[in-house]
TIZABA-639328 format. One record per residue (C-alpha): x, y, z; residue number from 1. Coordinates in Angstrom, 2 decimals, decimal comma, always signed. Layout:
# TIZABA-639328
{east=X	north=Y	up=Z	seq=NUM} $
...
# end
This chain:
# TIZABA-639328
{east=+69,75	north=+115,64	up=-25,48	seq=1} $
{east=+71,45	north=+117,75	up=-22,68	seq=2} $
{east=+70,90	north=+117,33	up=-19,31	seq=3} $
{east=+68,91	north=+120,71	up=-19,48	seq=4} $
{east=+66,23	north=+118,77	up=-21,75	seq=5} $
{east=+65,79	north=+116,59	up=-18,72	seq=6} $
{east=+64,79	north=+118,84	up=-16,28	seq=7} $
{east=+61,06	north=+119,05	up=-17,61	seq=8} $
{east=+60,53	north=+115,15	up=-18,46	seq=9} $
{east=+62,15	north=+114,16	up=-14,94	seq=10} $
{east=+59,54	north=+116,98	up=-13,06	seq=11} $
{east=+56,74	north=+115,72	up=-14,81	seq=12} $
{east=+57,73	north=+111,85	up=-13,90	seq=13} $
{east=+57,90	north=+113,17	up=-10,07	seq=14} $
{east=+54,44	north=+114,71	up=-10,90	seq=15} $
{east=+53,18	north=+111,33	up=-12,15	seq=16} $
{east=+54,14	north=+110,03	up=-8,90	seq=17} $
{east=+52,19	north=+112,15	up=-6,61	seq=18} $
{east=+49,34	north=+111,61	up=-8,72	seq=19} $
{east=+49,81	north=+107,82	up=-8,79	seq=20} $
{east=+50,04	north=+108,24	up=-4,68	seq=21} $
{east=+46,67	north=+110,52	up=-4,82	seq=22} $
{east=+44,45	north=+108,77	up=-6,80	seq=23} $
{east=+45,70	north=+105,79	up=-4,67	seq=24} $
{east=+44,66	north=+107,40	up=-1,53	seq=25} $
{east=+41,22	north=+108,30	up=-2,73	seq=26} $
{east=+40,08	north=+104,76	up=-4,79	seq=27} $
{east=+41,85	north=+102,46	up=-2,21	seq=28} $
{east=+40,92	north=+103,92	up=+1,58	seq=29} $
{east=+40,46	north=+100,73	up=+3,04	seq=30} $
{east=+44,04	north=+99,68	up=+2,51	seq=31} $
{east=+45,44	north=+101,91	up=+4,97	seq=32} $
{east=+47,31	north=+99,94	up=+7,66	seq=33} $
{east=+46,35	north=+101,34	up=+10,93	seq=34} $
{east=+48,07	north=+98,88	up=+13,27	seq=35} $
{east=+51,45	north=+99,97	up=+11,43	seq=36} $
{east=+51,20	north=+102,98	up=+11,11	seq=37} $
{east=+49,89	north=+103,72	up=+14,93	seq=38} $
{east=+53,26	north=+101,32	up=+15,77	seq=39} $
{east=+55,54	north=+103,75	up=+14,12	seq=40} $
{east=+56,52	north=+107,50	up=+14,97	seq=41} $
{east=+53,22	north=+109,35	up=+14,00	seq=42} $
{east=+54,85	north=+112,70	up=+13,19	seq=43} $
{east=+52,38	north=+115,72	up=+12,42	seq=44} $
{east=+52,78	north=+119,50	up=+12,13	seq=45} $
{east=+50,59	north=+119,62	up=+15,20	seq=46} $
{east=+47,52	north=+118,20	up=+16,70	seq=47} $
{east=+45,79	north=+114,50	up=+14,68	seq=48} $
{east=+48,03	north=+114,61	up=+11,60	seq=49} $
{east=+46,11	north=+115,57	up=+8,38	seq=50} $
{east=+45,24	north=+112,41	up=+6,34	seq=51} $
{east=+48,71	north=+113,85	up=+3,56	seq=52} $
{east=+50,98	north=+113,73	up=+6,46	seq=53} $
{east=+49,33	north=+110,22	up=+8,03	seq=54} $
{east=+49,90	north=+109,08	up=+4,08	seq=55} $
{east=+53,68	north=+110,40	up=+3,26	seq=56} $
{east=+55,14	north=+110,36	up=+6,62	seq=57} $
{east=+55,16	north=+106,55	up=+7,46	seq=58} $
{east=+57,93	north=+104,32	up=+8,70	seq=59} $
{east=+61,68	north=+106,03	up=+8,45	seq=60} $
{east=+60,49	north=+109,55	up=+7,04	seq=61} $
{east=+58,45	north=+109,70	up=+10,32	seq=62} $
{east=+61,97	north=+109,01	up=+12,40	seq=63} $
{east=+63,43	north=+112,11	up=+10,34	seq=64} $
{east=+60,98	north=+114,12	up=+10,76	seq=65} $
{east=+60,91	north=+114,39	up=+14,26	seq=66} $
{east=+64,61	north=+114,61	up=+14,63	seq=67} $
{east=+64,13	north=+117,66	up=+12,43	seq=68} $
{east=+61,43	north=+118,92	up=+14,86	seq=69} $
{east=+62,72	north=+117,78	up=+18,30	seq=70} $
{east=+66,21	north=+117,23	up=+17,96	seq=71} $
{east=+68,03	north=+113,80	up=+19,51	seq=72} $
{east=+66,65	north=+112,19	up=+22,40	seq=73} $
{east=+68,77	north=+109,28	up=+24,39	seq=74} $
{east=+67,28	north=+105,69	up=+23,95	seq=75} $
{east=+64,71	north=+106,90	up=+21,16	seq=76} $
{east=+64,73	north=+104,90	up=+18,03	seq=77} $
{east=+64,80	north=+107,81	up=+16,30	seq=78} $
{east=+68,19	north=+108,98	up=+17,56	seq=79} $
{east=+69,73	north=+105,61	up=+15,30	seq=80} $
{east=+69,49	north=+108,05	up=+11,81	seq=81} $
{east=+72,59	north=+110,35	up=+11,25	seq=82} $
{east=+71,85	north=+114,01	up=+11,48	seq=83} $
{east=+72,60	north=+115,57	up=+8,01	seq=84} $
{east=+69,21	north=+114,61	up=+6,72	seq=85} $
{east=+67,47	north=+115,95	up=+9,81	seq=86} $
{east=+69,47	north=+118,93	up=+9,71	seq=87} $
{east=+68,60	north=+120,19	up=+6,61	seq=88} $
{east=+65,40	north=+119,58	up=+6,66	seq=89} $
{east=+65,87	north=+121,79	up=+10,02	seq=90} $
{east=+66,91	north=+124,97	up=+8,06	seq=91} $
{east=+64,64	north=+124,51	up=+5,38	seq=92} $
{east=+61,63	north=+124,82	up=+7,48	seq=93} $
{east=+61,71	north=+128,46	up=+7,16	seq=94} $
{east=+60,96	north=+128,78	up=+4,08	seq=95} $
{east=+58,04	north=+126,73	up=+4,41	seq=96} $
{east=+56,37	north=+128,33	up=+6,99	seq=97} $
{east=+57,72	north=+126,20	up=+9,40	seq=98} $
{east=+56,00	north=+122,87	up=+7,41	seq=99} $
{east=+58,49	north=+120,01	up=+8,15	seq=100} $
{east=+56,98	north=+117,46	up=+6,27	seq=101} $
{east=+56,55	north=+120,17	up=+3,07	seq=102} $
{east=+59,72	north=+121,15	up=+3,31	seq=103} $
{east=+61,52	north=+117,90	up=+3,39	seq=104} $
{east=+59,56	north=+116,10	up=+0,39	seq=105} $
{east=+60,59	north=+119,40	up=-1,45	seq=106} $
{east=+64,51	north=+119,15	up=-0,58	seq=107} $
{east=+64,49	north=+115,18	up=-1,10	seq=108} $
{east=+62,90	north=+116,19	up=-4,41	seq=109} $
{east=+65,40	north=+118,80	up=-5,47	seq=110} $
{east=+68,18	north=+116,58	up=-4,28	seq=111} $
{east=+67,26	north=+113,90	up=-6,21	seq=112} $
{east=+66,64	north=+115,99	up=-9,38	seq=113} $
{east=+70,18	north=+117,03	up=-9,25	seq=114} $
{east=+71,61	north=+113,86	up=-8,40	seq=115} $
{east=+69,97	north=+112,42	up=-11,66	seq=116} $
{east=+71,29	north=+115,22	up=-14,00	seq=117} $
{east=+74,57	north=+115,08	up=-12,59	seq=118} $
{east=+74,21	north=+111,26	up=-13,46	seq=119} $
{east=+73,19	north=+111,84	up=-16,74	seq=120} $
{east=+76,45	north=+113,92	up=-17,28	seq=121} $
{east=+78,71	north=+111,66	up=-15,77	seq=122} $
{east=+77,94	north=+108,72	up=-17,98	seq=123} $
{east=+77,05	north=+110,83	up=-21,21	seq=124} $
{east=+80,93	north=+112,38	up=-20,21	seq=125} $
{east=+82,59	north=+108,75	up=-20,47	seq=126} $
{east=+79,72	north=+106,05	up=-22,70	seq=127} $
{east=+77,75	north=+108,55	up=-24,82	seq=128} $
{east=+74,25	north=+110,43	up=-24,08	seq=129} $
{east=+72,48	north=+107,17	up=-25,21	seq=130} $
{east=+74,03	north=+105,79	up=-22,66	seq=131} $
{east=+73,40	north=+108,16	up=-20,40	seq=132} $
{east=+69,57	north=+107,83	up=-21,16	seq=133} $
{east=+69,40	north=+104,20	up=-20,76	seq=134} $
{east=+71,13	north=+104,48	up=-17,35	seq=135} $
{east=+68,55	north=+107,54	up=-16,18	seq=136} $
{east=+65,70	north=+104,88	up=-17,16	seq=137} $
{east=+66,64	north=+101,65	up=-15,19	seq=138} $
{east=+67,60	north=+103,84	up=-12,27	seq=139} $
{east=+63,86	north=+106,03	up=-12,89	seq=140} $
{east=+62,37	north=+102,60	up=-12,74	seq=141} $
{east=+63,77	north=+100,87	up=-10,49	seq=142} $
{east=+61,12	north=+99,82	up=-7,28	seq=143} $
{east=+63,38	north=+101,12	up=-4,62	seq=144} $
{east=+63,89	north=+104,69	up=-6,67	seq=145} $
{east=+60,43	north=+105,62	up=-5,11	seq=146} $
{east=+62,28	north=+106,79	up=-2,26	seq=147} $
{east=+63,82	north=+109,58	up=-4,33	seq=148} $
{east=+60,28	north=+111,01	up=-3,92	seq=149} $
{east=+59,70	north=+110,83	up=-0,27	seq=150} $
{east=+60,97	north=+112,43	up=+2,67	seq=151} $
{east=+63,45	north=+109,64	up=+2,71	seq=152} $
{east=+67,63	north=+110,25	up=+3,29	seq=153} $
{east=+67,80	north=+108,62	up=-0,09	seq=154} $
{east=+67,81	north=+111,21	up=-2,04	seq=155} $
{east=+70,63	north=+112,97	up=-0,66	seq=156} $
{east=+72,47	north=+110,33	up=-0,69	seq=157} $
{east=+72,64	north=+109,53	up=-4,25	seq=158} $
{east=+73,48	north=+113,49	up=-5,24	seq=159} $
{east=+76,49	north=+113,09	up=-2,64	seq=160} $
{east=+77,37	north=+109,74	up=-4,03	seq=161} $
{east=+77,33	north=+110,85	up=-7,89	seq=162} $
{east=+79,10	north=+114,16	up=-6,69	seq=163} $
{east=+81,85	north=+112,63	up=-4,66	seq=164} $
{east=+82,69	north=+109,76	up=-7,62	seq=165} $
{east=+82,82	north=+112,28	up=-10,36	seq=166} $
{east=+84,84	north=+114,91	up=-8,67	seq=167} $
{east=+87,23	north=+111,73	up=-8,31	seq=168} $
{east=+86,94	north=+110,60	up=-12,19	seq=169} $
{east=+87,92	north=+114,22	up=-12,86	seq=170} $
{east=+90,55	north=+114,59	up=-10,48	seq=171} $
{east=+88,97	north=+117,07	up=-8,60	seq=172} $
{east=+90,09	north=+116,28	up=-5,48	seq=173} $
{east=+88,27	north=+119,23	up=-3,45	seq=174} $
{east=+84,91	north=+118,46	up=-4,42	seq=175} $
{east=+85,38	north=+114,63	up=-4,15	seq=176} $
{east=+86,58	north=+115,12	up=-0,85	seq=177} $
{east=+83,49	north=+117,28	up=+0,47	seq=178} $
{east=+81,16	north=+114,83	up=-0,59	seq=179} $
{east=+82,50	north=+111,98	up=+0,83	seq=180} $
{east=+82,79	north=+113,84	up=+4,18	seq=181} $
{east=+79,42	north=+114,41	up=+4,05	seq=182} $
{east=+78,03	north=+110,98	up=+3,22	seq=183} $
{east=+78,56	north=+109,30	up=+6,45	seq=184} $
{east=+76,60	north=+111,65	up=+7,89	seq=185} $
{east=+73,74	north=+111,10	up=+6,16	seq=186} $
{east=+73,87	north=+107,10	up=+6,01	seq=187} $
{east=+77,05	north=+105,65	up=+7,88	seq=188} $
{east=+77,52	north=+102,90	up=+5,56	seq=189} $
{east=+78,61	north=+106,55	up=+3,54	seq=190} $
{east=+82,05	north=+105,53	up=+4,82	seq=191} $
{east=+82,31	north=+102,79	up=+2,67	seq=192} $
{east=+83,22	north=+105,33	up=+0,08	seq=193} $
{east=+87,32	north=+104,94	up=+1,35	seq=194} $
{east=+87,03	north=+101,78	up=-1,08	seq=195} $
{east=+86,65	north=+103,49	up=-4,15	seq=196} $
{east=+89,10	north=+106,47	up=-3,14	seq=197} $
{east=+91,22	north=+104,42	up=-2,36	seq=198} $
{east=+91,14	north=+102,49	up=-5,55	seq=199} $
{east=+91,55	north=+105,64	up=-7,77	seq=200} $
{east=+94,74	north=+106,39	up=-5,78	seq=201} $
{east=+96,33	north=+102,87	up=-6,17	seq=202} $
{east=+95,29	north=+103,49	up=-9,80	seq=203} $
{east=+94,94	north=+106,27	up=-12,31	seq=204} $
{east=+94,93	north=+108,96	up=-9,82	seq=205} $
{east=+98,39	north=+107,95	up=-7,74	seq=206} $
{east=+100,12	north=+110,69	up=-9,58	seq=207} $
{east=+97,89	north=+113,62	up=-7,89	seq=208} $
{east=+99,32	north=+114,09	up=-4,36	seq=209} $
{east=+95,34	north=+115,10	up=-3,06	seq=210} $
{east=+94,33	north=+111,37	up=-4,68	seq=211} $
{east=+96,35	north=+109,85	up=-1,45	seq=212} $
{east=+94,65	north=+112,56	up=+0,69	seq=213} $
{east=+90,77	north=+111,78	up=-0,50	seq=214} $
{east=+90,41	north=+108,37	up=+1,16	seq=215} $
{east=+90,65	north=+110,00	up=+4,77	seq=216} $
{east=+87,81	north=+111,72	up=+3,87	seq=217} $
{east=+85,09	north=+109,26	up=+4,58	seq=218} $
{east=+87,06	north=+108,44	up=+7,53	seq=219} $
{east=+87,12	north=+111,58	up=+8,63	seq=220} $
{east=+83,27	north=+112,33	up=+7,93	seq=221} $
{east=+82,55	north=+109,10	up=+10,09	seq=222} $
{east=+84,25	north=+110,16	up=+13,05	seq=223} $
{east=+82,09	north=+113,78	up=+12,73	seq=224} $
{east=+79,39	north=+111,15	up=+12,94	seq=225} $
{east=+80,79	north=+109,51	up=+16,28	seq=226} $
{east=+81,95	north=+113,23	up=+17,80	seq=227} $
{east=+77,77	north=+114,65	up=+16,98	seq=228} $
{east=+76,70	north=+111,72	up=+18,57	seq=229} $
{east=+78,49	north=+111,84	up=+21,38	seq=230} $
{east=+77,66	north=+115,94	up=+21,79	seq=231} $
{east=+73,74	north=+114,78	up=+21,26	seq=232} $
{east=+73,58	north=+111,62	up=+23,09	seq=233} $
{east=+76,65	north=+111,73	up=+25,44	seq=234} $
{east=+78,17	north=+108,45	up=+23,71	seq=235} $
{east=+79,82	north=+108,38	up=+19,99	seq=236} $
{east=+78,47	north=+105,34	up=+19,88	seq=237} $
{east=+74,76	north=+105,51	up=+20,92	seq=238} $
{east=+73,04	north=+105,04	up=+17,43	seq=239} $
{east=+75,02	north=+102,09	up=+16,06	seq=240} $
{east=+73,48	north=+100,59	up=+19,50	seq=241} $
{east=+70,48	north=+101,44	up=+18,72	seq=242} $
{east=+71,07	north=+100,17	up=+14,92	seq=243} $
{east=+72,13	north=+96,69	up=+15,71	seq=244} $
{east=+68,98	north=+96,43	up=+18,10	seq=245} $
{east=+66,90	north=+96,19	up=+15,35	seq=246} $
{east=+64,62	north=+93,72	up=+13,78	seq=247} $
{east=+67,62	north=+91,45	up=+12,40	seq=248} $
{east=+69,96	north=+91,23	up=+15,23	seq=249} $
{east=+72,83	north=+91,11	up=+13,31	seq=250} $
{east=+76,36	north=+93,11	up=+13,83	seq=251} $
{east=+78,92	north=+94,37	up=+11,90	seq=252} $
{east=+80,61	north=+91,00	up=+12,74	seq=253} $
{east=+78,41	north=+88,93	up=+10,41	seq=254} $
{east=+79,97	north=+90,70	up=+7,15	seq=255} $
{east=+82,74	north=+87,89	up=+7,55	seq=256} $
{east=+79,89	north=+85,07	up=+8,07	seq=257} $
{east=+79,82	north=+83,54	up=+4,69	seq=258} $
{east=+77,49	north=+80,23	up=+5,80	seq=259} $
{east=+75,13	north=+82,50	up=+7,94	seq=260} $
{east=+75,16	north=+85,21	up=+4,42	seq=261} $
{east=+74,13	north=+82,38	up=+2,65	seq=262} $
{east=+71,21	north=+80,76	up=+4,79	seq=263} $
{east=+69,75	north=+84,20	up=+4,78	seq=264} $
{east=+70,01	north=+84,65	up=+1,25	seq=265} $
{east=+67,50	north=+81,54	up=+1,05	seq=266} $
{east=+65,49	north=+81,82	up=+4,09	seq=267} $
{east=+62,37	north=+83,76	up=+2,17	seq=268} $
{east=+58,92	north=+83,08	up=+3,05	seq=269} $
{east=+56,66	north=+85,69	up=+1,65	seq=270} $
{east=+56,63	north=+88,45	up=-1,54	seq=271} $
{east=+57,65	north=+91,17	up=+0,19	seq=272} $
{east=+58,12	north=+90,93	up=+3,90	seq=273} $
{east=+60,16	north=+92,63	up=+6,54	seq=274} $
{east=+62,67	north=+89,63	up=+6,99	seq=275} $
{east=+61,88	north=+87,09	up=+4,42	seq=276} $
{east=+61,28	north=+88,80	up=+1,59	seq=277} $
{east=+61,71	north=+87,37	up=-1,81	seq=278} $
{east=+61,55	north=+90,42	up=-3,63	seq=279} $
{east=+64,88	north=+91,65	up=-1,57	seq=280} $
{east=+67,03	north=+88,76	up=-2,61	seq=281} $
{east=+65,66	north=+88,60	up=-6,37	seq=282} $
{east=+67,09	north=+92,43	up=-6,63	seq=283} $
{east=+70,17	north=+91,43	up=-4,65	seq=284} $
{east=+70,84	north=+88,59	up=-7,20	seq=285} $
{east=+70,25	north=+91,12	up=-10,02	seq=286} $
{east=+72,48	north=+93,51	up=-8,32	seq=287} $
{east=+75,17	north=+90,41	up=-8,20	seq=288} $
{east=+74,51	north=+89,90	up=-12,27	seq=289} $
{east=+75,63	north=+93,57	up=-13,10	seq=290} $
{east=+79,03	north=+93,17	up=-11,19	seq=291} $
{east=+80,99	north=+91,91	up=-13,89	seq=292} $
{east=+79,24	north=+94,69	up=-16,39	seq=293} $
{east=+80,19	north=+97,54	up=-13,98	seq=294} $
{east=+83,98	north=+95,85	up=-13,95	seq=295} $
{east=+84,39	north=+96,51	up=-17,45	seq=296} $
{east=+82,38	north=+99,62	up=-17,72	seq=297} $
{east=+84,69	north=+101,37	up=-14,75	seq=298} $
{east=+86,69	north=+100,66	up=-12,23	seq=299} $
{east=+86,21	north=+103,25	up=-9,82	seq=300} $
{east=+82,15	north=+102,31	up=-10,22	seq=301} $
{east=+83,01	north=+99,11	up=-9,31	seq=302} $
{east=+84,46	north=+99,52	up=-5,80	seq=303} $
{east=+81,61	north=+102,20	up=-4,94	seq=304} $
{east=+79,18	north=+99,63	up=-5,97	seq=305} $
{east=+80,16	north=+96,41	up=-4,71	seq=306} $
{east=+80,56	north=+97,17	up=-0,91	seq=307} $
{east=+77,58	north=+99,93	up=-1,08	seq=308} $
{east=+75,74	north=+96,59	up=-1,78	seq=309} $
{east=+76,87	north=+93,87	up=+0,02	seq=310} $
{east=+76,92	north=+96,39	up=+3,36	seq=311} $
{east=+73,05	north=+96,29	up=+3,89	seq=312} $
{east=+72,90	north=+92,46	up=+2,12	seq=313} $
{east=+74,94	north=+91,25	up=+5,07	seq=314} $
{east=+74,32	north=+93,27	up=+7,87	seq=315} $
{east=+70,29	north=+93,60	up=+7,71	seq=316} $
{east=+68,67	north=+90,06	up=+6,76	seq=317} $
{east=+68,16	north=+91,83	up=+3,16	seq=318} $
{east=+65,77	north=+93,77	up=+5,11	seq=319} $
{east=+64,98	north=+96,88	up=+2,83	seq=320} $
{east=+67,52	north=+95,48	up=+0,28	seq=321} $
{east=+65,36	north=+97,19	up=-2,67	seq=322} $
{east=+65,77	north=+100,75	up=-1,30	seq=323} $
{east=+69,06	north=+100,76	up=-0,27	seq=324} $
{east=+69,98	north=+99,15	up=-4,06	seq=325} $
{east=+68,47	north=+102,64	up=-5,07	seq=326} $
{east=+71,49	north=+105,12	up=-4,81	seq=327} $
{east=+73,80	north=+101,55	up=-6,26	seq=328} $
{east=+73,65	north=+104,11	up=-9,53	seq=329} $
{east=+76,45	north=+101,85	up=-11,80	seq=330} $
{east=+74,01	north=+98,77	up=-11,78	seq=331} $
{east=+71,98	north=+101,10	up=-13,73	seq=332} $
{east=+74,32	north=+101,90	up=-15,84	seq=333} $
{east=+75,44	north=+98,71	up=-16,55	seq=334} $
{east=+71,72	north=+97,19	up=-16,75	seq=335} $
{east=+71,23	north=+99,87	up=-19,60	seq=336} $
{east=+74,40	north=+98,47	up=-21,18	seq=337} $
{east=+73,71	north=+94,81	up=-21,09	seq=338} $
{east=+70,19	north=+95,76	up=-22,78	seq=339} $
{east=+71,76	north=+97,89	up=-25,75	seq=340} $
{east=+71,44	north=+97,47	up=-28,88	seq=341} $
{east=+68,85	north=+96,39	up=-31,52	seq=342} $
{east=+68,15	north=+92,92	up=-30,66	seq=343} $
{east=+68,34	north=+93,74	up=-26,47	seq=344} $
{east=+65,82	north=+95,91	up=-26,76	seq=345} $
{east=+62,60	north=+93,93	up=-26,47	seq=346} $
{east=+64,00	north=+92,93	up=-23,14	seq=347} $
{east=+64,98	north=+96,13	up=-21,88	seq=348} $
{east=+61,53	north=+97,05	up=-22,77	seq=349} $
{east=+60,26	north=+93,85	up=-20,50	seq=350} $
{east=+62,30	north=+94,60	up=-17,48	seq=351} $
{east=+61,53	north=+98,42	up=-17,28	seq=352} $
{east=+57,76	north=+97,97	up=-17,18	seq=353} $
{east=+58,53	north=+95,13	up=-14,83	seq=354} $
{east=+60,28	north=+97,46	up=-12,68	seq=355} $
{east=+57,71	north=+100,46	up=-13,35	seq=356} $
{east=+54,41	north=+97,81	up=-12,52	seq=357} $
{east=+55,88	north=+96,87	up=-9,19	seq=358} $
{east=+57,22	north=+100,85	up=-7,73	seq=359} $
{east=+53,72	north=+101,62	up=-8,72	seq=360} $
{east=+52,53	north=+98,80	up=-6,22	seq=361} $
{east=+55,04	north=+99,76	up=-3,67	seq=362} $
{east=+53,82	north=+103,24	up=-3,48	seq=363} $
{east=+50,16	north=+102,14	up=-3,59	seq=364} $
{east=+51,59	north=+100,51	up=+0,14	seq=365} $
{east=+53,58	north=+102,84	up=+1,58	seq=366} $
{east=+50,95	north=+105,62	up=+1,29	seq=367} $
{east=+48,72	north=+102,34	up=+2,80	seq=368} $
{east=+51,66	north=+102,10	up=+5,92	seq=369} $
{east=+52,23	north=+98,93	up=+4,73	seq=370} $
{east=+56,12	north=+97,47	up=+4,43	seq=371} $
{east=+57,88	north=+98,31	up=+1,33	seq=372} $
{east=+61,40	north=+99,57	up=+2,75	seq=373} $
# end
């Protein structure tokens, strides 16, 4: 199949979705979390919000929301989320008659779309288009891949993520480099992209005089980061602030405390909870289990991966751990490859509905304003 036979099956899966969060909303009423969701940023297109936007604007899409609305304001929580997100979701609103919330469920929707064909072409390129299919599936499943349906950064991140590491595997140094710009200003642990660049121009790539170029251009998107914040907020460095006053506490400092990593890693107390939750670390560990996998499968894959997933591990109690494992696209990949094959696939089988049964729970509570990421 090409990736144009996958537009229709992957619209109709997004379809599913909305129908899944629908018929939620209508059989379970008395789930909603008021307390939660009146202690979060209750955006609405004006007035009481309407009981859609009370439903799909909860927790972080409510934060981007407003930024698209009202712009940055100093000391608001809000002002802690980079600006690319909010800024196209800014000059979208036109064509939506001005609807922020429509218009940013419809570009995180798009996003993603293309982000998962581009995927699909990238790995049917290098392993094959079964491959490629496998890969599209544990990623589709995944719990944390419900993001790619909200009004969540998530989406754009993973289409600048796939973009910016196959421009690189093709040595096209241009595109790579506009990509990886980019992603630090839509999530700044986007900057951790300089591992993988630079990797490619150690390796394979050190021939190509742009390969030794491409790694300043994370660097280079972060400080954009530091000079918008610092023309929005009068100081560069007003939303990492903000960031490390958070629920955790912790600072950049505690990616080199191994014994404090580790006491975190067991300190879980309930399913899925904001601090302590056991789901988190059981989808870290199975993140950890695909590292050796994504070694052999590619190189390049590997350094994206690896510090695009012990970044958020380490530096936010696991906190969220499921979503931000979303856009870690060569785990999927190499999930689908340790499941090949004839005798594999009873258990490829088992974990996908796993993963399906518990992303239809999680949207069953977000639409509820209850914790999920």
């Amino acid at each position: 199949m090409s990736w144009r036979g996958l537009v229709g099956p992957l619209l109709a899966w997004k379809a599913g979705f909305f129908v899944w969060v629908l018929v939620a909303v209508a059989v379970l009423p008395m789930m909603f979390h008021r307390g939660y969701y009146e202690g979060n940023p209750r955006w609405s297109s004006g007035g009481s919000p309407t009981m859609i936007e009370a439903r799909l604007s909860t927790w972080d899409a409510g934060h981007y929301l407003m930024l698209a609305d009202r712009g940055y304001v100093p000391h608001d929580q809000s002002s802690r989320f980079p600006p690319l997100w909010p800024i196209a979701i800014r000059m979208a609103k036109p064509a939506f008659g001005g609807h922020t919330l429509a218009a940013a469920l419809v570009l995180a929707n798009l996003a993603s779309l293309a982000a998962l064909l581009l995927l699909f072409a990238m790995v049917a390129e290098s392993h094959g288009p079964a491959a490629a299919m496998g890969s599209l599936a544990f990623l589709l499943a995944f719990p944390g891949s419900l993001f790619f349906h909200l009004a969540y950064s998530e989406s754009l991140f993973l289409l600048l993520s796939v973009l910016a590491i196959r421009e690189l595997r093709r040595g096209r140094y241009a595109g790579a480099m506009i990509a990886a710009f980019l992603l630090p200003l839509v999530r700044l642990p986007g900057a951790l992209v300089v591992v993988p660049f630079a990797a490619h121009a150690l390796g394979g790539g050190r021939a190509h005089r742009l390969a030794w170029f491409a790694p300043a251009a994370p660097l280079l998107g972060l400080g954009a980061y530091f000079l918008c914040m610092r023309l929005l907020l009068g100081d560069p460095l007003a939303g990492v602030r903000l960031y490390q006053g958070g629920l955790c506490g912790l600072t950049v400092m505690s990616l080199v405390d191994l014994p404090g990593f580790i006491r975190r890693l067991l300190d879980f107390g309930s399913v899925h909870g904001f601090l302590d939750s056991a789901l988190d670390r059981t989808f870290f560990l199975l993140w950890v289990a695909t590292l050796p996998r994504v070694w052999r499968l590619d190189r390049v894959w590997f350094w994206y991966v690896l510090p695009m997933g012990l970044f958020p591990a380490m530096t936010t109690c696991f906190m969220g751990f499921t979503r931000y494992a979303a856009v870690l696209f060569p785990s999927a990949v190499a999930a689908a490859d340790l499941l090949s094959g004839e005798r594999r696939r009873p258990w490829a089988a088992v974990v996908l509905s796993g993963f399906v049964v518990i992303q239809a729970l999680f949207a069953v509570l977000y639409v509820n304003s209850r914790w999920v990421g």
